[in-house]
N, C-alpha and C positions, 0 to 999 in steps of 0.2 A: 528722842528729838532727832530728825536730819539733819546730816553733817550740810552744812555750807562751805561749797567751795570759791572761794576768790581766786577771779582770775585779773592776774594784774595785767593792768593798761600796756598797749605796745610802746607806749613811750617811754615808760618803765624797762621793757626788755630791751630795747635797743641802748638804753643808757647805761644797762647793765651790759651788754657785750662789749659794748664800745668800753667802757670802764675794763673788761677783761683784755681787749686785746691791747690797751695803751698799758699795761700792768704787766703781761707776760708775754709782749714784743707784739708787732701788728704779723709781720710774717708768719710767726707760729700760728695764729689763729685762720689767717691766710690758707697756709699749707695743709690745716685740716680740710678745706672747701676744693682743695685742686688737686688730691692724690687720683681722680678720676683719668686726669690728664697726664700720667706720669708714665715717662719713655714712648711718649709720642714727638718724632722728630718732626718740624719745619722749618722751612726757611730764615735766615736772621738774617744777612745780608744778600743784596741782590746778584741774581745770577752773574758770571763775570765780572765780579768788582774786582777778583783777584785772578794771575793767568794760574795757568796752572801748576806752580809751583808752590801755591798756598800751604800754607808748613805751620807746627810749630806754636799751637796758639794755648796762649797765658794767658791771666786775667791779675792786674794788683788790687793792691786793700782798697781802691777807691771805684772800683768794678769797670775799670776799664779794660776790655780786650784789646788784646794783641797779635798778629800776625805776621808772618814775614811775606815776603812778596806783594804789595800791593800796586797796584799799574801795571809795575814791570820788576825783573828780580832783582834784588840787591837792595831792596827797602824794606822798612816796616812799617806794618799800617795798625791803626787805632780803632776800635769800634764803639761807640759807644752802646749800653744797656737800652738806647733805642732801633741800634740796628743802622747807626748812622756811619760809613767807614771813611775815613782819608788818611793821607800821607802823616805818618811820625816823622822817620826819618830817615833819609837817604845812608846806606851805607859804604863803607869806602871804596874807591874803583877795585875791580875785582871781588869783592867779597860778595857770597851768597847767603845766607840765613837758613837754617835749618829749624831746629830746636829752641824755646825761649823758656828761661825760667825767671823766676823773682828770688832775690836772697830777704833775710831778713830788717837789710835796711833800705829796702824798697827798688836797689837795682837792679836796674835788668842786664841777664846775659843768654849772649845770643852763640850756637853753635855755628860758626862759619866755617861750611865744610869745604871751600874753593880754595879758600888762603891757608888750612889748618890750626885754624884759631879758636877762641872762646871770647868773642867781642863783650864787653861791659860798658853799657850805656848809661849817662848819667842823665837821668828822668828830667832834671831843672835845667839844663843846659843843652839836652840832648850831643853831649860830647860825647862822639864814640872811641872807645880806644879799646886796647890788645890786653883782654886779663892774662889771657896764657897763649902761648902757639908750642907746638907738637910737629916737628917737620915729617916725623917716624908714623905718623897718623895716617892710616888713607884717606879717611874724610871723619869731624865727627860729625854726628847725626843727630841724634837727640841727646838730651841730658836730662839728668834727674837734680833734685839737690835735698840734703838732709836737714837735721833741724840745727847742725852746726855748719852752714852753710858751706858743706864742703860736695864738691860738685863731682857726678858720674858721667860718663858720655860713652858711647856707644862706636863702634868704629866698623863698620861692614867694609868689604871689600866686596864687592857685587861681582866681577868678573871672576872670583875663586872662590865667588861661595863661601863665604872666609869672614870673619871679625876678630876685633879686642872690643874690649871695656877697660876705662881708665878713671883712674880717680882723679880730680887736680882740687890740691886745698886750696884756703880762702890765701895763699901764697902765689896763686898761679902754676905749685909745681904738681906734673905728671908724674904719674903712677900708674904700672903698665900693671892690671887685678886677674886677667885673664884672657885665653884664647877660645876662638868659640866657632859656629859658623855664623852667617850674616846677620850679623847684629843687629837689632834697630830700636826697638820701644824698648825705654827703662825707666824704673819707677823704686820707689825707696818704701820701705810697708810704714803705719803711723808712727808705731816707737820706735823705728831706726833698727831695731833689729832683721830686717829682710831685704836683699835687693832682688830684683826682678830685672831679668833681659829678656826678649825674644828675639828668635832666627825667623827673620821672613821665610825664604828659600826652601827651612827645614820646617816649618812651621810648629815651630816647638817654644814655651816658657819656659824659663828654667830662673828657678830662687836659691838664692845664694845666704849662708848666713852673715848676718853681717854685724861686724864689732862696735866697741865704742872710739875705736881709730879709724875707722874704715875699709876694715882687713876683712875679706872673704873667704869663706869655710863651707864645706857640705852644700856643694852643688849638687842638686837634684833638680827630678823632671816634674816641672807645678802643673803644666796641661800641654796638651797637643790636639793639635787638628788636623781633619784628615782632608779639609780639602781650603784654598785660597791662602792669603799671604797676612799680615799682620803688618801695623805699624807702631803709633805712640801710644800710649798707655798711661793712667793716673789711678791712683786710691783711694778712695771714701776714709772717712773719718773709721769704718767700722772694719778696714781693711780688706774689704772687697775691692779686686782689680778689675776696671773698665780698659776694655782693647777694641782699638780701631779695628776691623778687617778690613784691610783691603781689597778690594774685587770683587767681594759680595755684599759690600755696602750696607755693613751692620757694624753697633760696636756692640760686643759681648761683654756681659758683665759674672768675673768669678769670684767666688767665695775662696776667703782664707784657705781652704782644701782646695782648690783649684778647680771645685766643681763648677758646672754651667749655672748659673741662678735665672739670667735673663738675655735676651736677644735682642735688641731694639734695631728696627729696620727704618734707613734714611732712605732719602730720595736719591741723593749719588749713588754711587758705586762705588769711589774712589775714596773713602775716606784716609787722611791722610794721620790725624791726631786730635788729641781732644781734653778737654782743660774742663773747671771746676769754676763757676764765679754766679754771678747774681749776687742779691741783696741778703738770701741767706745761704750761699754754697752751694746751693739745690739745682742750678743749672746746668748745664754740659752744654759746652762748645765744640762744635766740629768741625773742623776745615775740611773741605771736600773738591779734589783734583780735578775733576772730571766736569762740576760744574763752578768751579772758579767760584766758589763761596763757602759760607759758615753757615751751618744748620744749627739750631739748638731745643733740648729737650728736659724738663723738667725729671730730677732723682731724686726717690726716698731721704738720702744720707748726705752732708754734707763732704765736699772732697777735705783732702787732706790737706794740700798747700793753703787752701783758704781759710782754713782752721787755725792754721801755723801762724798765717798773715793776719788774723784776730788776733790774738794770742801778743803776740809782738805789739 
């Protein structure tokens, strides 16, 4: 006898997808349909929305991006997941913004590298105040933060070629971890065991191990380049490190071994640093110097900080 085959109605299959992706999240089934499109950078905010001191960009658990310098410096600006940026919030006379992270109870802190501070913003109030000041600091620059919110910052001295890295806990106090050359991008690996610095200047990473106090051990050499400068840096969920390049307007993506996995090429030149946010972690934000905005480009893996802020 021939087999019959039944083919079911398309109304049937669509009821059926749709049933799968309300069942194992709409993005998962999304993210099957877009890895076509993955580490291709464009545009997210309009050219010159920011000058160019654009720095620094976060994203919290409600997917709003963050930057520093928006109009003019000394401010933060918001973007929203459509691309839409304005004024946060003005920061105090004299201070600049550098670096921004999120802690676990959603605030934000800002590296001000002009006053030698670590500004903490309070999201509902936008009250800015002084979590910690370092007068011994030359500037800090970026910061990282752990999963016990205790926060790293990066301290270059440009003119000698020259950095520290510092710890300061969820106390505000400093902790002077090491000397280096010009410090700049720092990033913390998923389980807290790795911290990661690079030397613009020297163009060198170097990973550090790292305790359950915060104490640094067995500095070694995680990559080197041999030609352009680096800046911010973040982690995927899988603990592969994304770094900005500076100058050649790419951020590189390394594996746990510090080997190259990928190159993704922006439209700037200048990129400055780069953050982890969208609806499932899968985005990458850019700030980019040269053309006074944010670029962003779809990743395989989700980042780490966005993971931490599910999590919480």
């Amino acid at each position: 006898m021939k087999a019959i085959h039944i083919v079911p109605p398309r109304t049937s299959i669509k009821t059926a997808l749709l049933s799968l992706c309300l069942s194992t999240g709409f993005f998962a089934c999304q993210a099957q349909n877009t890895d076509k499109d993955l580490f291709r950078s464009s545009a997210f905010t309009p050219l010159k929305s920011f000058p160019s001191g654009v720095e620094g960009p976060a994203v919290n658990a409600s997917g709003t991006v963050y930057a520093v310098n928006f109009g003019k410096q000394g401010t933060v600006g918001q973007v929203t997941q459509g691309g839409e940026a304005s004024l946060f919030v003005a920061l105090p006379a004299g201070s600049i913004g550098n670096g921004i992270r999120f802690n676990s109870k959603g605030e934000m802190f800002i590296a001000d590298y002009t006053k030698h501070n670590i500004l903490k913003v309070n999201m509902l109030t936008k009250e800015v105040s002084v979590f910690a000041h370092n007068a011994k600091m030359s500037q800090p620059n970026d910061i990282a933060i752990d999963s016990k919110d205790r926060l790293y910052a990066s301290d270059p001295n440009w003119k000698a070629s020259a950095g520290r890295i510092w710890s300061i806990d969820t106390n505000g106090k400093f902790k002077l971890l090491d000397t280096m050359g010009t410090a700049n991008g720092i990033e913390v690996s998923p389980d807290d065991k790795r911290l990661y610095v690079n030397e613009s200047v020297q163009r060198k990473v170097w990973v550090y191990d790292l305790s359950a106090d915060g104490a640094i051990s067995n500095k070694r050499l995680f990559h080197e380049f041999p030609d352009f400068g680096m800046d911010g840096m973040r982690c995927d969920v899988d603990g592969n490190l994304y770094i900005s390049r500076h100058g050649k307007g790419t951020v590189v993506k390394l594996s746990p071994a510090g080997k190259v996995l990928q190159e993704i090429k922006l439209i700037g030149k200048l990129p400055s640093n780069v953050a982890f946010g969208g609806p499932d972690g899968r985005t990458m934000y850019v700030t980019l110097q040269d053309n006074g905005n944010l670029e962003s480009f779809r990743v395989d893996k989700p980042g780490r900080e966005w993971n931490m802020q599910k999590k919480k």
